[in-house]
Structures are given as structure tokens and as C-alpha cells.
C-alpha positions as CSV (number, residue, x, y, z in Angstrom):
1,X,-6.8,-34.5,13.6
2,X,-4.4,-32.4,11.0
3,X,-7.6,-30.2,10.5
4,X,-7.5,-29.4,14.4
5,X,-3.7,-28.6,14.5
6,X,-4.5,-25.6,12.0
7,X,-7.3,-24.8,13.7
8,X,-5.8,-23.7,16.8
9,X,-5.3,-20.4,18.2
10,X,-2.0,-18.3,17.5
11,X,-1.8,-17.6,21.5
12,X,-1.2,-20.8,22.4
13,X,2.7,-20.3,20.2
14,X,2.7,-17.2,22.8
15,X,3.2,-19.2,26.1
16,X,6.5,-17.7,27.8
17,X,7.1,-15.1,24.6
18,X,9.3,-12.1,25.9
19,X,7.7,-9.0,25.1
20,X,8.7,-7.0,21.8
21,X,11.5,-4.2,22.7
22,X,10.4,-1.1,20.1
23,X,11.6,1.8,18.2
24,X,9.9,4.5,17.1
25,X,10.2,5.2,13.5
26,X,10.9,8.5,14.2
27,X,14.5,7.4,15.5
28,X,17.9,7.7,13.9
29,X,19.6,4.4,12.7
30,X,22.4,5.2,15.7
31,X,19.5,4.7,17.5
32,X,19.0,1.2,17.0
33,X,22.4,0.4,16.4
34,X,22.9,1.3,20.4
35,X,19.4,-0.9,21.3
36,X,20.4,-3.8,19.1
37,X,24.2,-3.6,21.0
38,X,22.9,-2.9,24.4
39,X,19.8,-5.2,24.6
40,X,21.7,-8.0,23.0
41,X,18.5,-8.1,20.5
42,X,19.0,-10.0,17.2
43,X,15.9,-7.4,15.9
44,X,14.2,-5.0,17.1
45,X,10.3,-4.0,16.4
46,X,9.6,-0.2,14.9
47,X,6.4,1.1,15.8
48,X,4.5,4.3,14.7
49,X,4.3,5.5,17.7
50,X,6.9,6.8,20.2
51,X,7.3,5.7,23.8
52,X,4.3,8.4,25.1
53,X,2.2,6.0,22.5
54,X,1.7,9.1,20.1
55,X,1.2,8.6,16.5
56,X,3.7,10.0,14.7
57,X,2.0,12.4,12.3
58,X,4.9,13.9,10.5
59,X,5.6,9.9,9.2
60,X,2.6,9.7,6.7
61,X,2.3,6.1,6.1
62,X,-1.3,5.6,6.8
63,X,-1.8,4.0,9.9
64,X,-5.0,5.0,12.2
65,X,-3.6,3.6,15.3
66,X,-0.2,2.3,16.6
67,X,1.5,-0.1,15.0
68,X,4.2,-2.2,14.0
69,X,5.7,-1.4,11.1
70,X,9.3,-3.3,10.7
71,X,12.0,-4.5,11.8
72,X,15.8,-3.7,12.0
73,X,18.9,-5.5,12.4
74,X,22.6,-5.2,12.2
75,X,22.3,-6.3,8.4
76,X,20.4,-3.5,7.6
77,X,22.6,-1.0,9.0
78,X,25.8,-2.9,8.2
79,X,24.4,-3.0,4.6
80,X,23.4,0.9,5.1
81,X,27.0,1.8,6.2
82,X,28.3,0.1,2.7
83,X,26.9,2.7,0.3
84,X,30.0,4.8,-0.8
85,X,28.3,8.5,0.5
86,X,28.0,6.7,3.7
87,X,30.8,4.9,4.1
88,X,32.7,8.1,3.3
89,X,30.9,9.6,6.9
90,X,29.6,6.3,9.0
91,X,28.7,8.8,11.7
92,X,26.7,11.4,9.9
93,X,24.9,8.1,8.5
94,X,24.4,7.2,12.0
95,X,22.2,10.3,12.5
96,X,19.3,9.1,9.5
97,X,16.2,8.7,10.2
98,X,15.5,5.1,10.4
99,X,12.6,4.9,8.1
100,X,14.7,5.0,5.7
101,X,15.2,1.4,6.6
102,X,11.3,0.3,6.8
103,X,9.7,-0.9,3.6
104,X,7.0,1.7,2.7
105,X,5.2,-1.7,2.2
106,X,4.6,-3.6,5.7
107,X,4.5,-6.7,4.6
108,X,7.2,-8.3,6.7
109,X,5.6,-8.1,9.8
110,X,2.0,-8.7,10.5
111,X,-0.6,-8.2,13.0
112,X,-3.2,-11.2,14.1
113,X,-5.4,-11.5,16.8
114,X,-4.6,-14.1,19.6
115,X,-8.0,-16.0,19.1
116,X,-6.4,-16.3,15.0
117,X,-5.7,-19.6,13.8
118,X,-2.6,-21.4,13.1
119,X,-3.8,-21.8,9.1
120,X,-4.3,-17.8,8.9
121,X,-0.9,-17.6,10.3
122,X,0.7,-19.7,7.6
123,X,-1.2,-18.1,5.0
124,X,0.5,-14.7,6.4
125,X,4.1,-16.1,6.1
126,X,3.1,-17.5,3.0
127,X,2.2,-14.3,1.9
128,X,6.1,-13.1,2.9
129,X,6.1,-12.2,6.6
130,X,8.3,-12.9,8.7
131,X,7.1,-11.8,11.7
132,X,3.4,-12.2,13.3
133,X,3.3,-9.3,15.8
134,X,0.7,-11.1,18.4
135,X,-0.9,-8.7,22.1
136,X,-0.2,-10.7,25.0
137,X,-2.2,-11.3,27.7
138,X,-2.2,-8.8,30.3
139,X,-0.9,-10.3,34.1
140,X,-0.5,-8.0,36.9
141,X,2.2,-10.2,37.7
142,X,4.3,-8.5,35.3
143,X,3.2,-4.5,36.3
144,X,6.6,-4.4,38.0
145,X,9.1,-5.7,35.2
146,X,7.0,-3.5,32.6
147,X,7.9,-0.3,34.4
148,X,12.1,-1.9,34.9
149,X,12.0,-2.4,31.3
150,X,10.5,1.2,30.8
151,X,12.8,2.5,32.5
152,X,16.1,0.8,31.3
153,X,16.5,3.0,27.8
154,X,14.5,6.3,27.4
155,X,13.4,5.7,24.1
156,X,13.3,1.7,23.8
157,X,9.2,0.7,25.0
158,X,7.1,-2.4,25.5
159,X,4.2,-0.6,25.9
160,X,1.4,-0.1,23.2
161,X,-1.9,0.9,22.5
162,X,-3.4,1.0,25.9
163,X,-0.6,-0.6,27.6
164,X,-0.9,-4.0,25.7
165,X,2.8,-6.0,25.4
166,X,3.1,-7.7,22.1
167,X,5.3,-10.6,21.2
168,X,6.0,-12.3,17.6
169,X,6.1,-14.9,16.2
170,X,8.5,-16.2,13.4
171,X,8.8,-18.6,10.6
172,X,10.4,-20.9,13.0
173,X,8.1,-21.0,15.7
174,X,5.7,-22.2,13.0
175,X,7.6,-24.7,11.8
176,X,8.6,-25.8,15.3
177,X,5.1,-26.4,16.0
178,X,4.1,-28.5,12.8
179,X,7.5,-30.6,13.4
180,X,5.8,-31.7,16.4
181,X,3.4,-33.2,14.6
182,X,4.9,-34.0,11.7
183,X,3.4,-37.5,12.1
184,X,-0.1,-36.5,11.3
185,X,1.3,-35.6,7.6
186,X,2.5,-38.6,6.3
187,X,3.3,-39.8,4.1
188,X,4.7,-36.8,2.4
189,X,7.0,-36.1,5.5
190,X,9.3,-39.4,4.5
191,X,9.1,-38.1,0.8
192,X,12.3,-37.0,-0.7
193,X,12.5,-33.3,-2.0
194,X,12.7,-33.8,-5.1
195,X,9.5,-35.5,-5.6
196,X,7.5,-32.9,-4.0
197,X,8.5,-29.9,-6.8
198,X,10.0,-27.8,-3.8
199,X,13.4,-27.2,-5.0
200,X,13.9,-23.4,-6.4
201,X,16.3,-24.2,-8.7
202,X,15.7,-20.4,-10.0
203,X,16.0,-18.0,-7.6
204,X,19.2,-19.3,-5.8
205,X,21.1,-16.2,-5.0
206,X,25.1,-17.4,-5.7
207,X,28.4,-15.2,-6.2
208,X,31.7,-16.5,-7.6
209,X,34.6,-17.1,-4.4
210,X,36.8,-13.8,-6.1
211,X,33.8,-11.8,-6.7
212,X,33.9,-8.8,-4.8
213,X,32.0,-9.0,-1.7
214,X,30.2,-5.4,-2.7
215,X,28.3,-7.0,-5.3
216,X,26.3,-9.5,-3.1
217,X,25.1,-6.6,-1.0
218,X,21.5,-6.3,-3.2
219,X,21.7,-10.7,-2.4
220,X,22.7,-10.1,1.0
221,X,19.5,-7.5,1.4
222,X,17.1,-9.8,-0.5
223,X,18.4,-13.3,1.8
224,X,17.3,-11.1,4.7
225,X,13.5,-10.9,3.3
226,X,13.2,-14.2,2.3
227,X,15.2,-15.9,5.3
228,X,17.9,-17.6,3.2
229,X,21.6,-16.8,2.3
230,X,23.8,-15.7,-0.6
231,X,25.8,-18.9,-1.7
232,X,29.9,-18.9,-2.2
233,X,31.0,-21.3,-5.4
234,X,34.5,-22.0,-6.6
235,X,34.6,-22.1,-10.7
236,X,33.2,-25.2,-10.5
237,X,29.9,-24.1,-9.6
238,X,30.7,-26.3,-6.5
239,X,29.4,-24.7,-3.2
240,X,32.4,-23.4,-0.8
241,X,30.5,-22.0,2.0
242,X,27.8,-18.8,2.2
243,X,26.8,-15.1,3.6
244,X,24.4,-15.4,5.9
245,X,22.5,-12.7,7.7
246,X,22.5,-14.7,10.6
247,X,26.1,-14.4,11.1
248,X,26.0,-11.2,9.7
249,X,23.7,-9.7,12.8
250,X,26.6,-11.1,15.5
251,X,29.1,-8.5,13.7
252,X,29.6,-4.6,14.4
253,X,29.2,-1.8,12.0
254,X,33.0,-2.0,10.9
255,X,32.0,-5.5,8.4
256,X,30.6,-2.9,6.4
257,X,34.4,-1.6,5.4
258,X,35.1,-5.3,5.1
259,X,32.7,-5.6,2.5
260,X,33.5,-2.5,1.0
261,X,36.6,-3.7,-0.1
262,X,37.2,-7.6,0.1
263,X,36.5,-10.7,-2.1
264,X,33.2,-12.9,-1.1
265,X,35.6,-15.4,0.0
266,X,37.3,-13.2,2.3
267,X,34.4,-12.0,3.7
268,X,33.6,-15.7,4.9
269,X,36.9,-15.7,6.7
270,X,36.5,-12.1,8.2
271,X,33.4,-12.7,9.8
272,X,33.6,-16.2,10.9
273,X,33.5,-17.2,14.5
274,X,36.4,-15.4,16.6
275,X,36.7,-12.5,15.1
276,X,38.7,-11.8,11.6
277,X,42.3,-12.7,10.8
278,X,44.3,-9.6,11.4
279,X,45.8,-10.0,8.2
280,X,42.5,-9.4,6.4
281,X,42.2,-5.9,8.9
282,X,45.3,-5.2,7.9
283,X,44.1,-5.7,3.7
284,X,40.9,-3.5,4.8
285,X,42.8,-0.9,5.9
286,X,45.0,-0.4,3.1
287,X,42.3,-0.3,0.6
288,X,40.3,2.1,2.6
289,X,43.8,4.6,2.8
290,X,44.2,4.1,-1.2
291,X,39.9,4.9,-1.9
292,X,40.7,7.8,1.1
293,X,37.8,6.5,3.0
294,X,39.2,8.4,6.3
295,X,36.5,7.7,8.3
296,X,35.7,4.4,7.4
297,X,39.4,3.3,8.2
298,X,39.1,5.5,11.7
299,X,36.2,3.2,12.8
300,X,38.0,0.1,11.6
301,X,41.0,1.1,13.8
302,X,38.7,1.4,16.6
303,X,37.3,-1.2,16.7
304,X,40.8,-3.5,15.8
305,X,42.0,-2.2,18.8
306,X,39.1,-3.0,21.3
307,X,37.2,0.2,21.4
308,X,33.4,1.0,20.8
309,X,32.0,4.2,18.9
310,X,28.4,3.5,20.4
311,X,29.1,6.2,22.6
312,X,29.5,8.6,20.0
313,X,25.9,9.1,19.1
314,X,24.1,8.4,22.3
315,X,24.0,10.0,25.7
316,X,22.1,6.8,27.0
317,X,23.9,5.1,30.0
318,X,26.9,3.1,29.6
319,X,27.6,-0.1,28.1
320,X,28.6,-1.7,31.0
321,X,25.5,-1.2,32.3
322,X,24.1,-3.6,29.8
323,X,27.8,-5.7,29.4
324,X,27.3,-5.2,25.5
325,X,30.0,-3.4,24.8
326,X,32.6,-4.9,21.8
327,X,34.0,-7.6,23.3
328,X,31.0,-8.3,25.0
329,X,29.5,-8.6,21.6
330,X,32.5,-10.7,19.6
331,X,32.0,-12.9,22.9
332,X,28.6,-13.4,22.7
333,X,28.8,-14.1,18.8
334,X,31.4,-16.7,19.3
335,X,28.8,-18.8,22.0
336,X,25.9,-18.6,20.4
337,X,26.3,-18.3,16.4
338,X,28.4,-21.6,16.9
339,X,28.5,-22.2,12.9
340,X,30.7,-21.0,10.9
341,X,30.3,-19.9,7.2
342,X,30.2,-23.6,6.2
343,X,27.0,-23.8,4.3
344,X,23.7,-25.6,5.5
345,X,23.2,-28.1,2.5
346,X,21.1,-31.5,1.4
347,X,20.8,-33.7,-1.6
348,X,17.6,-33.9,-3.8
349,X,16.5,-37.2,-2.7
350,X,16.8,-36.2,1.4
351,X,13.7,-36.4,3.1
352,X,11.1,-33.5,3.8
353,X,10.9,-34.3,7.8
354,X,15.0,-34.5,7.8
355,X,15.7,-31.3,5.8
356,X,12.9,-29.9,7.9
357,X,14.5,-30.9,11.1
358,X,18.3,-29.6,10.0
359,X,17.1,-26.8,9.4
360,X,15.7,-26.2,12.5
361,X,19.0,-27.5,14.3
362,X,20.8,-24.7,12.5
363,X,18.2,-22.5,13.1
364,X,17.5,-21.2,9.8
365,X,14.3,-21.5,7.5
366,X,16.1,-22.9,4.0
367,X,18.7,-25.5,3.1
368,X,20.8,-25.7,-0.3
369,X,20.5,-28.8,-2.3
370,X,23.7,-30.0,-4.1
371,X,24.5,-32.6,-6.3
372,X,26.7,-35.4,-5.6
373,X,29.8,-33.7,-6.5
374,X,28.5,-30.4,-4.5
375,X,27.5,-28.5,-7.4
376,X,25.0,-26.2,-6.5
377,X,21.3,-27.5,-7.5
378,X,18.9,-25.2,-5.9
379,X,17.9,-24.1,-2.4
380,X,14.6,-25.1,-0.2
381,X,13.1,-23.2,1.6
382,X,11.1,-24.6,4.3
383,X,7.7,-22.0,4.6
């Protein structure tokens, strides 16, 4: 029975998947900064190809037909905006092209077939995607919303290779599934962790509490590809909480001054649910006056007093049009990011199906193991 559960098709993980909102790689980081604002999108999908499904020649990277090459987030644009020549001029940054952000390597996002099966999907993730980009089935049914969707942002599509929609699917989808079934594997699902040699005791990305928040930006990048978080000790080793890409993707462009310039510890206070403590904008700006970081202290102010710069490098249509304007945003981030920076953690000798199923409650793909005194052992991570 186990053997038929990989054996089945990726499309049937498909049922009710919204179709992938797209990019073109020949776009400009302000670009997806405005689609990831105004569709409310945690990612969004970068193609080859632009809306009129045209390869995009002048990108060399290979591909015969149109594809999908990436994905972007606020956490690569947020960690983007912290490089000193860019946080100098966030709005000429703004204007890059976005492949700058796309791994010249695709291997975070995969193509499969529908008809694939669920064990050559693990064996992709396994391989380090993140994202299974799968064609959906065509309806007519849907001929009507395709053209609204179209037609809501010029340069946002749905639309590829002959009109197909794609969805993906993630890590968690996956690990939904098999959870569903997690009967069919026993007994190793009641097995603690620590007996099944799946604790990375290694590779657990940690930064001291008063360590400047700059220095976890390559941890911060490298939590994003493996789907896991950079851990916050106190001199104890003991863990005090984490930065997490998750929460991370519900903040503006502005964290990136934040990070610039405060403690790791501060940073879990400045981007926790709510908004950040005005006292910490208030620290942010004076160490962006004294490092005469003009512009980055402009866009701070902004947005400290309620106002959006998405405007400023788009002649798209308004943000009320799409109610995702800054408070929109801080709004929506406060509803549904409902944890805080408090970290996601186990002991050793927890169960695989109950670390497996916290994860999934917290909607994350890892969980850090601590000791009984919370020192920091290692981190799991679930595929």
C-alpha cells in the first residue's frame, strides 16, 4: 500500500491550485516588489518569457522554450536593499534587472509532468527544490477569470506556452500528503529523532543576541534555500528566538535599514507582529543620519509615518485598487503570520510523526532541537 501512495500522480496534489502569477525575467526588482505588494503574493514565479509568451533572447540562459526559472520574495529584495551601494540609493536599486536575483542555476524550482509520480517529486525536493512548477488542466470554465487576471497588471501573466496555467507545488504540500498517511510508515513514525540520524547538528545556521543583524544576511539568504531559519542565542548557547524568512516576507523594504544597522536581537523585536517599537525607528534613524545614508533614512520616514514609495517606480494602477497598500500590508502580516519570533523548537527524543505535525502547524519545513536546558542541539529538517 506505501508503494501505491508514491506511485501516484503529481496532479492529483493539483486539485483547487490557484494558478502561478509570473514575472518575466526581463523585469526590474521594483517590478516585483509592486506584484508581491499588490497581489498579496508571498512569491512570485519568473519566467523566460514575457506576457506575449516570447523568449527572451537577450537573457542567455539556455532555455528552448518557456520556462520557469525562479522565484522572488520580499527576502530577496529586503536582502538586496541591505548591500551598502544599494542602501545608499534604494530607488535606483529598485530599477535592476531582476535576474540579478535568479540563481544562474535553476535548481529551486522544477518542472514535472502531471502524469509524474509522487516518488519523482520527492526525489526533486530532495535534490533541493522547492518548488514543483506542475500545467494544469485546461477548463473552459475558467476562459473568463484567465482574461480578468490578464488584464489586472500589464506585466503580471498566467498564461504559458500555448495558453497552459501552471501551479506549484511545495515542500509542504508533500509533506501534507504523506502526513495523511503517516500510518502506513510505522513504525518509524512513533520513533524519536534522535534514533533515526536526522538531526543536523552541523549546519545549524546560529548568531549571538548582540551580533549585528548585518552579519546574518548570507544566513538569512541561505535559510531561504533550504526552508529553515537563522537561530538567536544568548551567551549561553541557549536559544532566544530566530529570523525567519517567513516573517521576513510580511515586512516592507524599509527592514532592510533595520538590519543595516541593529543587533540580531533587535531585529526580532522590529519585525515582530504589530509593527516595530518606535523607539527602535527612532535608533534606525539616527544611525542612518551618523553613516549619511540619506536615502535610506528618507524611506524609513516614509514609511514611519504611514506612506508608501510603491508608487514611485510604477505607473501601474493604484493600491487601492488592490487594498495592498502599507497598512494594508502591516494589517495583513499581523492576521496571518500570527507567530512571533519565538522559535519553532523540539527535544531529541520527540517523535518523527509529532515534529512532523508541528511543523506543519507552524507552517514551516524544519524544527530546532534543544536540549533540556534549551541549548541549541541541531535543527531537523523535515524533506
Amino acid at each position: 500500500m506505501a508503494v501505491s501512495l508514491l506511485t501516484g500522480q503529481v496532479s492529483d496534489l493539483c486539485l483547487g491550485k490557484p494558478a502561478l502569477k509570473s514575472l518575466s525575467i526581463s523585469s526590474t526588482i521594483g517590478d516585483a516588489l509592486l506584484a508581491l505588494k499588490r497581489l498579496g503574493e508571498n512569491f512570485i514565479s519568473i519566467w523566460s518569457c514575457d506576457q506575449h509568451h516570447h523568449n527572451l533572447s537577450a537573457v542567455d540562459r539556455g532555455f528552448k522554450e518557456c520556462q520557469c526559472v525562479g522565484k522572488v520574495c520580499m527576502v530577496n529584495i529586503i536582502c538586496f536593499l541591505c548591500k551598502e551601494e544599494n542602501l545608499s540609493n534604494p530607488a535606483t536599486a529598485l530599477q535592476t534587472p531582476l535576474s540579478v536575483l535568479i540563481p544562474t542555476s535553476p535548481c529551486l524550482v522544477r518542472h514535472l509532468e502531471p502524469k509524474a509520480s509522487l516518488l519523482d517529486a520527492i526525489d526533486l525536493i530532495q535534490e533541493g527544490a522547492q518548488n514543483l512548477v506542475i500545467p494544469l488542466e485546461s477548463s473552459s470554465k475558467t476562459s473568463s477569470r484567465k482574461k480578468l487576471v490578464q488584464g489586472t497588471l500589464s506585466n503580471i501573466s498566467t498564461l504559458h506556452n500555448n495558453n497552459r496555467q501552471y501551479c506549484w507545488l511545495t515542500q509542504e504540500d508533500i509533506i501534507r500528503y504523506l502526513l495523511n498517511s503517516i500510518g502506513l510508515f510505522c513504525p518509524t513514525a512513533a520513533n524519536p529523532i534522535n534514533s533515526l540520524d536526522i538531526i543536523d547538528t552541523r549546519n545549524k545556521m546560529a548568531l549571538h543576541y548582540d551580533d549585528p543583524a548585518s552579519s546574518a544576511l548570507p544566513f538569512i539568504s541561505r535559510s531561504l534555500e533550504i526552508q529553515a531559519s537563522v537561530a538567536i542565542v544568548d551567551s549561553d548557547g541557549k536559544l532566544v528566538g530566530e529570523i525567519l524568512p517567513f516573517t521576513l516576507n510580511y515586512c516592507d523594504e524599509d527592514v532592510a535599514a533595520a538590519i543595516a544597522t541593529l543587533s540580531a536581537g533587535d531585529l526580532l523585536a522590529y519585525v515582530d507582529c504589530g509593527g516595530p517599537p518606535e523607539d527602535l525607528v527612532q535608533l534606525v534613524k539616527k544611525r542612518l543620519q551618523e553613516r549619511n545614508l540619506e536615502q535610506a533614512l528618507e524611506l524609513v520616514e516614509e514609511y514611519s509615518s504611514g506612506a508608501s514609495i510603491s508608487t514611485s517606480y510604477s505607473s501601474s494602477s493604484s493600491d487601492d485598487e488592490f487594498g495592498m497598500g502599507r497598512s494594508a500590508r502591516w494589517m495583513g502580516y499581523s492576521a496571518r503570520a500570527v507567530r512571533r519570533s519565538e522559535a519553532i523548537v523540539c527535544y531529541p527524543w520527540s517523535s518523527l510523526v509529532a515534529v512532523m505535525i508541528q511543523a506543519l502547524t507552524r507552517r514551516v519545513s524544519y524544527v530546532w532541537v534543544v536540549d533540556d536546558d534549551g541549548t541549541l542541539a541541531g535543527i531537523y529538517i523535515v524533506l
